[in-house]
C-alpha positions in Angstrom: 323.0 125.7 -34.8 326.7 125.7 -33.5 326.7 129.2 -31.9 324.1 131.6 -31.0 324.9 135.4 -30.8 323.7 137.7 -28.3 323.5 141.4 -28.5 324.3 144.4 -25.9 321.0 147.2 -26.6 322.2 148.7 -23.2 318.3 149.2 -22.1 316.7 150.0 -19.1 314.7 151.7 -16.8 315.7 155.5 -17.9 316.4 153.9 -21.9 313.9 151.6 -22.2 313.6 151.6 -25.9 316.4 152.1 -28.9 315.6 151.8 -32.3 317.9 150.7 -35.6 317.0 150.9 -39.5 318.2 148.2 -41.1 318.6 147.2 -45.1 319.1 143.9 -46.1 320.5 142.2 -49.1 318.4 139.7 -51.4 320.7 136.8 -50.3 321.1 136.5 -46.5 324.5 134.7 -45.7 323.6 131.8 -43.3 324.8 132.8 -39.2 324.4 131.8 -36.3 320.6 133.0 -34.4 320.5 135.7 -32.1 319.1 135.4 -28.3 319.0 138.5 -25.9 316.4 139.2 -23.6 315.3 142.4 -24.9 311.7 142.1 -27.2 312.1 142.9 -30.8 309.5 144.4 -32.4 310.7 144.6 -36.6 308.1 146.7 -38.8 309.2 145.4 -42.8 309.2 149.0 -44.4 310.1 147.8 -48.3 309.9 144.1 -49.2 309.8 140.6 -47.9 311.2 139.2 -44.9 311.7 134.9 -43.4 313.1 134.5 -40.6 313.3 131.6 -37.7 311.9 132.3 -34.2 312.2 129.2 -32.2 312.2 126.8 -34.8 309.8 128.2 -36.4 309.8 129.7 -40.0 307.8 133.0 -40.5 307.5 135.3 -43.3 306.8 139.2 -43.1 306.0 141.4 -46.1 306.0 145.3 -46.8 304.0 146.6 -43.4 303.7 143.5 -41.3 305.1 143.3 -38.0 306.7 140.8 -36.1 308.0 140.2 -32.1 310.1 138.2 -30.6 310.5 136.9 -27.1 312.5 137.4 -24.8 315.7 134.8 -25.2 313.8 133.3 -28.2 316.9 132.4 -30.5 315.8 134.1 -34.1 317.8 134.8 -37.1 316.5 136.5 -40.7 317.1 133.4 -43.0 316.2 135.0 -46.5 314.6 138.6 -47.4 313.5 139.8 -50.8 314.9 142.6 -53.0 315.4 146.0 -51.5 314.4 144.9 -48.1 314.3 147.8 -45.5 313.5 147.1 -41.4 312.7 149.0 -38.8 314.2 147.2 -35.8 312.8 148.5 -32.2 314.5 146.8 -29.1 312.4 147.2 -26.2 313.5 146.3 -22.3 310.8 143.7 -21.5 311.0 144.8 -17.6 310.0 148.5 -18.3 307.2 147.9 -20.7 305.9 144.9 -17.9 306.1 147.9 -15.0 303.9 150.4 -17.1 301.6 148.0 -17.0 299.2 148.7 -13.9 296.7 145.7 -15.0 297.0 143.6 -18.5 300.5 142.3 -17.5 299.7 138.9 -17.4 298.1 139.7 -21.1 302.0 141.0 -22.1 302.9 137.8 -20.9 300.3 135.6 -23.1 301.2 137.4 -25.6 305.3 136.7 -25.8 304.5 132.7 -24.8 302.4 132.4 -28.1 304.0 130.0 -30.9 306.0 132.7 -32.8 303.2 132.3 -35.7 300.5 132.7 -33.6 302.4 135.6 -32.2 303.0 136.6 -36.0 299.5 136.4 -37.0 297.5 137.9 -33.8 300.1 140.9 -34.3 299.5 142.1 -37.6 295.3 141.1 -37.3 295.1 143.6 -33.8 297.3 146.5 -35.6 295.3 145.9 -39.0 294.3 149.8 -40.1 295.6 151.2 -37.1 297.1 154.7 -37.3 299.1 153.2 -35.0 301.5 152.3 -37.7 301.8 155.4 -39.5 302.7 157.0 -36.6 305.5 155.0 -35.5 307.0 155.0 -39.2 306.5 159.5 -38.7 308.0 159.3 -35.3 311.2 157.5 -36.5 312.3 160.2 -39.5 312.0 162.7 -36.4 315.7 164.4 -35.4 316.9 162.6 -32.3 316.3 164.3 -28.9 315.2 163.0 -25.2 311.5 164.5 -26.4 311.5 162.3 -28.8 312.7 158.9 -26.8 310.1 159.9 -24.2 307.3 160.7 -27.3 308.4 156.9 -28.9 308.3 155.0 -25.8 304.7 156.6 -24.8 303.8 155.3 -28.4 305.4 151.9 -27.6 302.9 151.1 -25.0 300.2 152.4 -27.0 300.8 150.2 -29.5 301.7 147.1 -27.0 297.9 148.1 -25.3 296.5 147.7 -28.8 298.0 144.4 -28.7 296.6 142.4 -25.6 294.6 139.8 -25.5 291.0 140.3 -24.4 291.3 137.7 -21.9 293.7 135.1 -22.6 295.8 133.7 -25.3 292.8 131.6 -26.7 293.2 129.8 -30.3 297.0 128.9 -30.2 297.9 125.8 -32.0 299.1 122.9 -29.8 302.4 121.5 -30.2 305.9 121.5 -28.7 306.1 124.9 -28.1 303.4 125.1 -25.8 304.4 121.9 -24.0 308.1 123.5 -23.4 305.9 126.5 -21.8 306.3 125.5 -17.6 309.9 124.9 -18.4 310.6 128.1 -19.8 308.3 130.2 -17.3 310.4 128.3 -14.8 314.2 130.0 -15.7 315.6 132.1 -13.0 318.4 132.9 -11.4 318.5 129.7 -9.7 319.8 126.3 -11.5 317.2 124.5 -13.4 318.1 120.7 -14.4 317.2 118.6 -17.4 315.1 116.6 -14.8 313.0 119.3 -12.9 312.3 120.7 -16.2 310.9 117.6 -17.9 308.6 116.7 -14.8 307.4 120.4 -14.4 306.4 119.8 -18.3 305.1 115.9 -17.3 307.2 115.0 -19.7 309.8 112.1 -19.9 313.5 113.7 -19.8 314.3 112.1 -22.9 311.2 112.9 -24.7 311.8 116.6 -23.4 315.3 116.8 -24.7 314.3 116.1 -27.8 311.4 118.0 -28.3 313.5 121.1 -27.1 317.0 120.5 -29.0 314.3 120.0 -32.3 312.2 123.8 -31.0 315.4 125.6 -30.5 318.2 124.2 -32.2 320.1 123.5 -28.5 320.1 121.8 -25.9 318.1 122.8 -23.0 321.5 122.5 -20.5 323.1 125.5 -22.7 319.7 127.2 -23.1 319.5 127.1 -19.1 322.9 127.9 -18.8 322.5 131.2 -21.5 319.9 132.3 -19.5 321.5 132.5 -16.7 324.8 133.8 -18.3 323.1 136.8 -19.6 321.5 137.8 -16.8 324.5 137.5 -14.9 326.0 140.1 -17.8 322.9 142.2 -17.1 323.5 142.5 -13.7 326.7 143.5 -14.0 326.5 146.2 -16.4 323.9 147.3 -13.9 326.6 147.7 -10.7 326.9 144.5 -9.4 330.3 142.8 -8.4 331.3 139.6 -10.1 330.3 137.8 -6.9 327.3 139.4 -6.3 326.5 138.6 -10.2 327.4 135.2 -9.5 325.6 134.4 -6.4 322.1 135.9 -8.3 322.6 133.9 -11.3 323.3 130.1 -9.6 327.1 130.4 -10.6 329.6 128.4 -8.3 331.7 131.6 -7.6 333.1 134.5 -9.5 336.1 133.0 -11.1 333.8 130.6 -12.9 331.1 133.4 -14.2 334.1 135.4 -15.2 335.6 132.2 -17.0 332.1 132.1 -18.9 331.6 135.2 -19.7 335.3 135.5 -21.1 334.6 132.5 -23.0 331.7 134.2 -24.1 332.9 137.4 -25.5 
């Protein structure tokens, strides 16, 4: 992984949700992963679809589901003939805040290992008309009726999906180990060092463990996060500065240096 993209779905509080119907071909160029920090939710309509989320190879067939985290670098890596996706981005902050109790549950569920994830999805929605409504919803003319109709469904079908009480029965392994680090990005600077120890893990071992997960190192992870939140800030109203001084960037010339770089 040389590159990582990152995508622009303009969401928030009034447009929390946007959706996109996508067609594959059979043969999937190779590219570089994507990483946002909106939630994907993909519903295969026609065929067979593998992607990597995290490291992690999944496969999704006609009427599975899948979801990916927030900043979890992904990519589709092979799909069968006539493949057909319905894509929903979702703005992980407004679908936390409709939340009046289950929240941490929303958060168990994105921290699973993307199989888990995979797997617990497509056993809770399992003969739910859930499903069937979404797909009706979509094929609907576009109007603010229906945005506000889809996003009411959107939390239905998130509420459908918590855990009872905690995310119980996930395999152990390197995801779960990078977990504290990951909970532990913010707008402030997070080193190779205070990550490691807040995972009691050797920084070496941790660097490795994490470049293997996600394909980079966790200095340009950190530094991603940070950069696209400093972009989200600032498509929100914020000042370079102000951007900068959120995100744990030196000063504006420097996050505007980045982001150029960036774009």
């Amino acid at each position: 992984m040389n590159n990582v993209e990152y995508f622009d779905w303009k969401l928030h509080g009034a447009h929390p949700v946007s959706y996109l119907l996508r067609s594959y071909p059979e043969q999937v160029q190779n590219r570089p992963p994507d990483m946002h920090s909106a939630l994907h939710l993909g519903l295969v309509l026609h065929g067979e679809r593998t992607g990597r989320f995290a490291g992690e190879t999944v496969r999704t067939v006609t009427g599975e589901f899948y979801l990916t985290a927030p900043w979890e670098p992904h990519s589709t890596i092979r799909t069968g003939p006539e493949n057909r996706l319905l894509l929903l981005n979702i703005d992980r902050e407004s679908l936390q805040r409709t939340f009046f109790t289950g929240g941490d549950r929303l958060e168990q569920l994105i921290l699973m290992n993307p199989g888990d994830r995979m797997e617990f999805l497509n056993l809770k929605l399992q003969g739910s008309s859930l499903k069937n409504e979404l797909v009706e919803m979509i094929w609907q003319p576009d109007s603010a009726e229906k945005e506000l109709l889809l996003w009411n469904l959107i939390q239905k079908i998130f509420i459908a999906l918590l855990p009872e009480e905690s995310a119980k029965g996930c395999r152990s392994g390197d995801y779960q180990r990078l977990l504290p680090a990951l909970q532990s990005l913010s707008g402030e600077v997070l080193t190779l060092d205070e990550a490691a120890q807040r995972c009691r893990l050797s920084p070496g071992y941790f660097s490795m463990i994490f470049k293997k997960r996600f394909g980079l190192s966790f200095g340009r992870y950190e530094r991603n996060f940070r950069l696209n939140g400093a972009a989200a800030a600032i498509r929100q109203g914020a000042t370079l500065k102000e951007a900068a001084d959120l995100w744990g960037f030196c000063d504006k010339s420097h996050l505007a240096r980045l982001l150029k770089k960036r774009s």
